[in-house]
Structure formats: C-alpha cells, structure tokens
N, C-alpha and C positions, 0 to 999 in steps of 0.2 A: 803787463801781462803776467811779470812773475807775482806779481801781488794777489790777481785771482786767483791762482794758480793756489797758491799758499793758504788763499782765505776758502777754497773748496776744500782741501787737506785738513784745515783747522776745522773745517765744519763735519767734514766726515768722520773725523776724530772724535768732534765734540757728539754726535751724533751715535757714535758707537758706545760712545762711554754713558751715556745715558739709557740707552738700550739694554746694556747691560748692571745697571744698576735700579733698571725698576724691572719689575718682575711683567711679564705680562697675564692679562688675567684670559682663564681657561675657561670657569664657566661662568656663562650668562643670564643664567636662567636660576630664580630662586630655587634652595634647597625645599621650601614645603611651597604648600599652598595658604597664602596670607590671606585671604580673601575671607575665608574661615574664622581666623581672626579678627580681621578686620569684621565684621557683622557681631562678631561676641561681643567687642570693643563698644558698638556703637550702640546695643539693645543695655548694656550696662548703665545703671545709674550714674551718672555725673560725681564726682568727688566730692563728699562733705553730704551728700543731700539725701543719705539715707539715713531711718531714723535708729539704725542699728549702733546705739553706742556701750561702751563698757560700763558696767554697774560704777565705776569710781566717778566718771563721767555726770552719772546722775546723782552719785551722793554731791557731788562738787556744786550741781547746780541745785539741787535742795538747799544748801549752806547758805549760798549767795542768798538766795529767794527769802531764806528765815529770815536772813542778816538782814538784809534790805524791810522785809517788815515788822522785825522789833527794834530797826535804828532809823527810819525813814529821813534820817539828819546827813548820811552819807549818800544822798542820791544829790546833793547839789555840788559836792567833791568827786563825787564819780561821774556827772556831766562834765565837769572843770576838765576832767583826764582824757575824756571820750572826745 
C-alpha cells in the first residue's frame, strides 16, 4: 500500500513538473487566413519551369551551344560525364 501511495506522489510531482515546464498554448486558431495563400501557392508556376531566366544565364548557354558546334569532338566526353 505504502508503495502506491509513494508512486501516486511521484506521479503527481512528476506531473506538476511538466506542467509547469511546457507552456500551454492559448491560441488555436491561425493568425491570418492561409487559404489565400495557399491558391496563390498552387496558380504559381512550378520551380524551374518558367522561361524567366537572368541574361548570364543565357549568355552561359549560348557558350555551350557555340562550343558544342565548333568542337563536335566533346559531345562523346560530355556523354561519358552525363
């Protein structure tokens, strides 16, 4: 009997001490309304798949494209790496 006794006390103890070391939470309910977002979210093009890119971007792939057709010798070393 004294042992339950002891292990309800341990548990009321442990029980308080965790109580008071997590906060409890007050509100429930989002700050905005997400929903808003979430439809801005979803009408957005996917990542990567617009054709908006920076001018360096295109000079980059100019370069390749020259490269590739005044050295047509590096497209079997550029398979090799792909």
């Amino acid at each position: 009997m004294t042992n339950e006794k002891e292990n309800d006390k341990e548990l009321a103890r442990l029980r308080k001490t965790l109580q008071s070391a997590v906060s409890p939470i007050i509100q429930l309910e989002p700050q905005r309304d997400l929903w808003s977002h979430l439809l801005q979210r979803i009408e957005e093009p996917p990542f990567g798949m617009s054709l908006r890119m920076p001018w360096f971007d295109w000079a980059l792939l100019g370069i390749a494209a020259a490269a590739l057709l005044f050295f047509p010798a590096v497209l079997p070393a550029l398979f090799y790496h792909l």
